[in-house]
C-alpha positions as CSV (number, residue, x, y, z in Angstrom):
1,X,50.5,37.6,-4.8
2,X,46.8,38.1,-3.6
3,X,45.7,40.7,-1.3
4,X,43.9,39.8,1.3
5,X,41.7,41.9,3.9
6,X,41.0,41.2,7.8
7,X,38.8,42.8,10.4
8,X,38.9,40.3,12.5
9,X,41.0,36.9,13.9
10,X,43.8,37.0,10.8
11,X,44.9,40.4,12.6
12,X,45.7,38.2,15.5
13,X,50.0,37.0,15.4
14,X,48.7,33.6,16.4
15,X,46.2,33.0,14.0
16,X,48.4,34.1,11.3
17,X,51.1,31.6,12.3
18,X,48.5,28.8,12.8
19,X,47.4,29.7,9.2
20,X,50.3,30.7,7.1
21,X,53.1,29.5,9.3
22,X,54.2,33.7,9.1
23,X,53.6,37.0,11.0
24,X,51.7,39.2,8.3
25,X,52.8,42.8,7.8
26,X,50.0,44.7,6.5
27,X,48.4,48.4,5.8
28,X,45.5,49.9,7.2
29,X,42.4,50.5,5.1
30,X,38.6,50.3,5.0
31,X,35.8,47.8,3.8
32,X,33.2,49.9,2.5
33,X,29.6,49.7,2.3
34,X,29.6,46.8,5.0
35,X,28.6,47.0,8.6
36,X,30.2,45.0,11.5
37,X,28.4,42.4,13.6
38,X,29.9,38.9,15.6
39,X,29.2,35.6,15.1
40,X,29.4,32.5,17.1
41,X,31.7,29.9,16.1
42,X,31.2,26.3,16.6
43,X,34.2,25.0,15.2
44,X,36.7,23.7,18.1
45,X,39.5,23.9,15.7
46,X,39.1,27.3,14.8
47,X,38.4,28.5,18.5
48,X,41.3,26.8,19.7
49,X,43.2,28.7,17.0
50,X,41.7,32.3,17.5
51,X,40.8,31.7,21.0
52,X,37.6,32.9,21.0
53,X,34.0,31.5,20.5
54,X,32.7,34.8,18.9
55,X,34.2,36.7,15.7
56,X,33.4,39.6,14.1
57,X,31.8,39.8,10.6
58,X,30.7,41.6,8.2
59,X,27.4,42.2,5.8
60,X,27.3,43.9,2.9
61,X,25.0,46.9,2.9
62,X,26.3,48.9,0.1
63,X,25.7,52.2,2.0
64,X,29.1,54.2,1.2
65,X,29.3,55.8,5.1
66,X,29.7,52.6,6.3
67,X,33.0,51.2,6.9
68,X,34.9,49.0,8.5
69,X,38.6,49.6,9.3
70,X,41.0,46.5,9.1
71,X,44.0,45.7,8.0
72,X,45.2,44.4,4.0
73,X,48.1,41.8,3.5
74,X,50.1,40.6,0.4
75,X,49.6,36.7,0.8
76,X,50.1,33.8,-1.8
77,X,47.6,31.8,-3.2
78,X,48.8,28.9,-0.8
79,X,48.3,31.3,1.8
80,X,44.9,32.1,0.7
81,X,44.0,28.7,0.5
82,X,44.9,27.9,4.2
83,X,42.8,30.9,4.9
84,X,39.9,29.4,2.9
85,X,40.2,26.6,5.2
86,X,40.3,28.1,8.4
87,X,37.6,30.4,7.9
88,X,33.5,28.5,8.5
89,X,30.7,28.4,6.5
90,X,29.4,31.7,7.8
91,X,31.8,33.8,5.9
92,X,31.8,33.6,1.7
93,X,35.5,35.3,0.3
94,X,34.7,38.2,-2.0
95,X,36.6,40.3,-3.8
96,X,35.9,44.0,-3.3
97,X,37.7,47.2,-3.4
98,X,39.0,49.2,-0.1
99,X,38.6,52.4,0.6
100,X,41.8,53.4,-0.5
101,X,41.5,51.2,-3.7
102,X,43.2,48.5,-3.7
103,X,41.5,45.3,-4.9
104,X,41.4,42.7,-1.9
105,X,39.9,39.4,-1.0
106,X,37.9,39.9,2.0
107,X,35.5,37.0,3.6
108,X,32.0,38.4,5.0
109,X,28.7,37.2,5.9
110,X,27.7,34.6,3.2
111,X,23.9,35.1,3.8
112,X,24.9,39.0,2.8
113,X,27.3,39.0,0.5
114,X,27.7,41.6,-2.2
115,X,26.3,40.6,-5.2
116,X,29.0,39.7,-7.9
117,X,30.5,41.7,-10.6
């Protein structure tokens, strides 16, 4: 199973269904050392999906105050694959570690993404 970390749209019960075909149960946690911003998304599919034309996002800034709070699943690699696809070229998946320490996927801003381990 993967672990996967949202702050944004896959929170949302009709996003997850449209993307996993499942409602997600998840814990709370952090992404730290990011700050939180929106983007515009031009994607009809994706707005259609999430309903919105703006979605939040994230840049890495490695300052340890900041944090973002979201929520962390247990998906499977299928499931993370459908997420790959549903999220646009904006975001870049990383892997990072949460405030409470668990290892999780997350996607963020691909123009400031962490650099990699």
């Amino acid at each position: 199973m993967q672990k996967l970390f949202s702050y944004g749209t896959l929170q949302q019960s009709d996003v997850q269904h449209a993307t996993f075909g499942r409602h997600l149960s998840g814990q709370s946690d952090e992404l730290v050392g990011f700050s939180h911003s929106m983007v515009a998304i031009d994607d009809p599919q994706v707005v259609l999906t999430s309903g919105k034309t703006h979605h939040p996002i994230v840049k890495h800034t490695g300052v340890a105050s900041d944090r973002v709070a979201g929520t962390v699943f247990e998906i499977t690699q299928a499931e993370l694959d459908n997420a790959d696809r549903y999220e646009v070229a904006a975001y870049r998946r990383v892997a990072t570690v949460l405030g409470s320490g668990v290892e999780a996927w997350v996607y963020v801003d691909a123009r400031f993404a962490p650099p990699a381990n």
